[in-house]
Backbone as JSON Lines, residues from 0, in Angstrom:
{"i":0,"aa":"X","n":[13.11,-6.95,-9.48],"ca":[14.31,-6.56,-8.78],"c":[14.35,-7.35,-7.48]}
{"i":1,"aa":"X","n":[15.56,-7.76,-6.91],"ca":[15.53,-8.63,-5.89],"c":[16.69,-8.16,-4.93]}
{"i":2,"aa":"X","n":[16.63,-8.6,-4.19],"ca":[18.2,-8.57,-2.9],"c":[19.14,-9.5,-3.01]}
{"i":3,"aa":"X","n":[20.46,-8.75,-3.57],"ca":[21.27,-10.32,-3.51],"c":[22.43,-10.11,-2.93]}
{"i":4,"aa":"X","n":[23.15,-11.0,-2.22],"ca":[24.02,-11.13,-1.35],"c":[24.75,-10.76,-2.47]}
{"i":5,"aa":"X","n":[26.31,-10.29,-1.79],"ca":[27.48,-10.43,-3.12],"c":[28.44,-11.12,-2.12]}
{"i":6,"aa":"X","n":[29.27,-12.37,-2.38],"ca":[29.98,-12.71,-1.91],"c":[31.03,-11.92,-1.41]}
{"i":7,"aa":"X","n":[32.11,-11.76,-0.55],"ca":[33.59,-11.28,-0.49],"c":[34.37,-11.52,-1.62]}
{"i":8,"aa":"X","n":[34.34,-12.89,-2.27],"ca":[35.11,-13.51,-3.19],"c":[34.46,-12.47,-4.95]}
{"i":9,"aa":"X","n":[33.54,-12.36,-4.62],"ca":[32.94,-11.62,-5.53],"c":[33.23,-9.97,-5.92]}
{"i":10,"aa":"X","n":[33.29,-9.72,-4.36],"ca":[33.51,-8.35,-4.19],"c":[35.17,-8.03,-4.48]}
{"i":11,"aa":"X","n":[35.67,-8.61,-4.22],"ca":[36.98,-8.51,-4.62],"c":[37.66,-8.63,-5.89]}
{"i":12,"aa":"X","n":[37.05,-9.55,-6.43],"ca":[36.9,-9.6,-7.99],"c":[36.41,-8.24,-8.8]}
{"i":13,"aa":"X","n":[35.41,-7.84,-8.34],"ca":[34.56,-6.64,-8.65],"c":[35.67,-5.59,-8.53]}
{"i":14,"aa":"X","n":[35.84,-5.23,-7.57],"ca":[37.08,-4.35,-7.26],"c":[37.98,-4.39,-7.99]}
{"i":15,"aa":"X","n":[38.95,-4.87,-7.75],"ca":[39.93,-5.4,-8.78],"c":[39.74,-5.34,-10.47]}
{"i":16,"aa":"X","n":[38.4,-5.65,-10.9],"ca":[38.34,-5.32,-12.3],"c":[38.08,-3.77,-12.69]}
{"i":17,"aa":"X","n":[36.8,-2.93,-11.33],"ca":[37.16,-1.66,-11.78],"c":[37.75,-0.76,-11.19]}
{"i":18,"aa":"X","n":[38.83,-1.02,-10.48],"ca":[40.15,-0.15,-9.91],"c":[39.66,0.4,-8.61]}
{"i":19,"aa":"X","n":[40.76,0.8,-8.74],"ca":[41.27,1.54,-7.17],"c":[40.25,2.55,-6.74]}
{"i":20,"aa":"X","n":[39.55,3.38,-7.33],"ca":[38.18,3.97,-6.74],"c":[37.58,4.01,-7.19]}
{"i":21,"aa":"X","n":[37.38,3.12,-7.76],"ca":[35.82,2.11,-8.24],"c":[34.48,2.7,-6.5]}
{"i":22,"aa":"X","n":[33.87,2.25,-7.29],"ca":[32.66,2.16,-6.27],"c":[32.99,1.0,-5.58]}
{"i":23,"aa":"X","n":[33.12,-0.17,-6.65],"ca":[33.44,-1.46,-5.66],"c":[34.21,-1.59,-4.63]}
{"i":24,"aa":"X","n":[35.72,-1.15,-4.98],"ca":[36.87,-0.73,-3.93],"c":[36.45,0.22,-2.72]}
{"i":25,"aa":"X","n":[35.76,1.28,-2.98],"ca":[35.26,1.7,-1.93],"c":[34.28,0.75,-0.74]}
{"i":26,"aa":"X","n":[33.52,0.29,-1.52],"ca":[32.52,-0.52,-0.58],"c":[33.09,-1.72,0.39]}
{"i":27,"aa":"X","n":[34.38,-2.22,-0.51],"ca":[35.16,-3.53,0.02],"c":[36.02,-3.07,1.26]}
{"i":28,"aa":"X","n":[36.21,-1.73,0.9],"ca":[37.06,-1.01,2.21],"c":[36.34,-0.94,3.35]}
{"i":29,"aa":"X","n":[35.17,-0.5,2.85],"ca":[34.08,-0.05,3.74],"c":[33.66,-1.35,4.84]}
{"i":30,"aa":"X","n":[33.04,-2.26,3.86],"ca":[33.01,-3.02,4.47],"c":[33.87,-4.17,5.85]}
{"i":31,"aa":"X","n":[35.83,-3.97,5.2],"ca":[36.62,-4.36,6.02],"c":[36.86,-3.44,6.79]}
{"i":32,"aa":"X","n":[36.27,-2.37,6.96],"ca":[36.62,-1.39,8.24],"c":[35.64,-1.67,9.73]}
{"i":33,"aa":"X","n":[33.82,-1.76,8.82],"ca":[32.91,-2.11,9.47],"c":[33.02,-3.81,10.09]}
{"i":34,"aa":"X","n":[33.9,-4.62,9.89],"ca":[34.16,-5.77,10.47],"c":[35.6,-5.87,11.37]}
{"i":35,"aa":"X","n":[36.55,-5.19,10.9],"ca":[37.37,-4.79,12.01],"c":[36.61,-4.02,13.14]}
{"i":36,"aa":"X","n":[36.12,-3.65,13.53],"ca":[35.01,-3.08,14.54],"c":[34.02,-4.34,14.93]}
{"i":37,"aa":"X","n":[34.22,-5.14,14.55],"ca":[33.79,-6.29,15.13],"c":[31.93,-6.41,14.75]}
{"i":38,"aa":"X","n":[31.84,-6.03,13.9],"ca":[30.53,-5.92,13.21],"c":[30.02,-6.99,11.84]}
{"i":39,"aa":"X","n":[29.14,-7.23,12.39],"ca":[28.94,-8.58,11.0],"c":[28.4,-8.37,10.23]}
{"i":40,"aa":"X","n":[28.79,-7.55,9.18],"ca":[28.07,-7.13,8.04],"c":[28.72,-7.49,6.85]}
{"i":41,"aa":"X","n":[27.85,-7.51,5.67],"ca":[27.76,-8.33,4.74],"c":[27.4,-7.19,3.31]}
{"i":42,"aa":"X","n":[28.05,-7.5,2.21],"ca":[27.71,-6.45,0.89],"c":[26.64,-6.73,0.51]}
{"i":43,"aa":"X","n":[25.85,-6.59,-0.05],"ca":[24.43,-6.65,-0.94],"c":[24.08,-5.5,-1.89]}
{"i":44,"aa":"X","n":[23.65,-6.36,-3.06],"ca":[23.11,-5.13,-4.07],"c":[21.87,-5.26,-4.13]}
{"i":45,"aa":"X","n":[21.4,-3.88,-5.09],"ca":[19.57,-4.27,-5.32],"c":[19.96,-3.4,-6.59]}
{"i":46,"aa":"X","n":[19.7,-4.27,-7.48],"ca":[19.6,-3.87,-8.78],"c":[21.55,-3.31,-8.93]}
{"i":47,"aa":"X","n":[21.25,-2.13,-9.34],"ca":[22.2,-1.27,-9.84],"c":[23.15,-0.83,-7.99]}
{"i":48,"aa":"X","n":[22.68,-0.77,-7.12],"ca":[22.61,-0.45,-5.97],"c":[23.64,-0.95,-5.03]}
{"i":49,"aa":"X","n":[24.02,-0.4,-4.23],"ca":[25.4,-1.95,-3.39],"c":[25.11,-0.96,-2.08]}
{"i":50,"aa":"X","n":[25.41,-1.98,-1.55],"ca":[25.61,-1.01,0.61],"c":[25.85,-2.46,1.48]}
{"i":51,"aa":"X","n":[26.48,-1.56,2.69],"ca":[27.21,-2.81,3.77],"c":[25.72,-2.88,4.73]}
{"i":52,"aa":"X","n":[25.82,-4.18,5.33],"ca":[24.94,-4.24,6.56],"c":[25.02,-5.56,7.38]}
{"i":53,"aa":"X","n":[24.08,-5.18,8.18],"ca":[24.12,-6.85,8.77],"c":[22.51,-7.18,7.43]}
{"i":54,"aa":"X","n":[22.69,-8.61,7.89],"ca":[21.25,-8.78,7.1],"c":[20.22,-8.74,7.57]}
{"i":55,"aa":"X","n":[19.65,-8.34,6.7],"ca":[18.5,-7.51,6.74],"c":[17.03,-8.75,6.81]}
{"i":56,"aa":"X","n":[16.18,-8.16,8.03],"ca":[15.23,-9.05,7.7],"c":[14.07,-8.5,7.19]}
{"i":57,"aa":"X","n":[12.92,-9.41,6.66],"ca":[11.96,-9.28,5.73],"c":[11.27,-7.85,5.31]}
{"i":58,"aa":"X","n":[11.0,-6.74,6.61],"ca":[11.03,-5.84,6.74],"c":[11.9,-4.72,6.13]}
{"i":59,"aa":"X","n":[13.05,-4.6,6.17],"ca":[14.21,-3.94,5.54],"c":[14.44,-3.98,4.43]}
{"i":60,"aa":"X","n":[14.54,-5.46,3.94],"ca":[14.35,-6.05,2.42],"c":[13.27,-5.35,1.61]}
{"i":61,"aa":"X","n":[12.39,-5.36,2.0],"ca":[11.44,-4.88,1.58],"c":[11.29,-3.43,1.28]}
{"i":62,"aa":"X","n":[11.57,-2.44,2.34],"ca":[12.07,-1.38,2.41],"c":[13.44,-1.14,1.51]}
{"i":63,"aa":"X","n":[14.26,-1.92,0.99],"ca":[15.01,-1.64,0.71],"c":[14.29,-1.45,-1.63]}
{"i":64,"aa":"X","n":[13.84,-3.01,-1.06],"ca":[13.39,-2.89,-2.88],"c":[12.25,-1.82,-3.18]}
{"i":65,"aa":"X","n":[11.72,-1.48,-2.33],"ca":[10.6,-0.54,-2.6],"c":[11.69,0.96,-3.0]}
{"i":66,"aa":"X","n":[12.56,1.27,-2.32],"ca":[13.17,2.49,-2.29],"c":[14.25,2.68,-3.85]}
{"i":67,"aa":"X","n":[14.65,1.3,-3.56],"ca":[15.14,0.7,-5.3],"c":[14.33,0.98,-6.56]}
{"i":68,"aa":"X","n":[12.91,0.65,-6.57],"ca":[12.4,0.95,-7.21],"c":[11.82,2.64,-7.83]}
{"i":69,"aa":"X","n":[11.64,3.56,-6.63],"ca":[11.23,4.72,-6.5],"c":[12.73,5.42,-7.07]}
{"i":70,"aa":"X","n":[13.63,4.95,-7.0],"ca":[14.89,5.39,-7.05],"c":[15.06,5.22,-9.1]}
{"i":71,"aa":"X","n":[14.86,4.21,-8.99],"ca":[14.75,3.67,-11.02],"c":[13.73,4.44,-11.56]}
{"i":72,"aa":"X","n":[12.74,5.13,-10.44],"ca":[11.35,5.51,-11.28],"c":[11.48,7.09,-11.72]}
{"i":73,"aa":"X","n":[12.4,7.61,-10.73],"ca":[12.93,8.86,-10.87],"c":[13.94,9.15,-11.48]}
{"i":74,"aa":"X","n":[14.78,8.33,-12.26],"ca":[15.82,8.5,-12.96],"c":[15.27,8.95,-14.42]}
């Protein structure tokens, strides 16, 4: 499992294919709300997973796939 950026161009696509309150659509909102506020954050998934942020360094990442994983292990 890894960290991967999702483009805007991506995210919008995403949206758009699964509608209006899609998870995706939510997040794309989310995200253009958190940058109208003048905030530089960016979509990313981990695995199955999506959330806004700034990026994340090595630390967080890490934290993030570990929690990803514990999260798949309990399903």
């Amino acid at each position: 499992m890894s960290l991967e950026f999702v483009s805007d161009e991506d995210l919008v696509q995403l949206a758009e294919e699964a509608g209006e309150g899609s998870l995706e659509a939510q997040l794309l909102k989310a995200l253009r709300s958190d940058r109208a506020r003048d905030h530089q954050y960016f979509a990313f998934r981990v695995g199955e997973y999506y959330f806004t942020g700034p990026a994340p360094d090595a630390r967080t990442e890490a934290e993030l796939l570990a929690l990803a994983d514990l999260v798949e292990l309990a399903s």
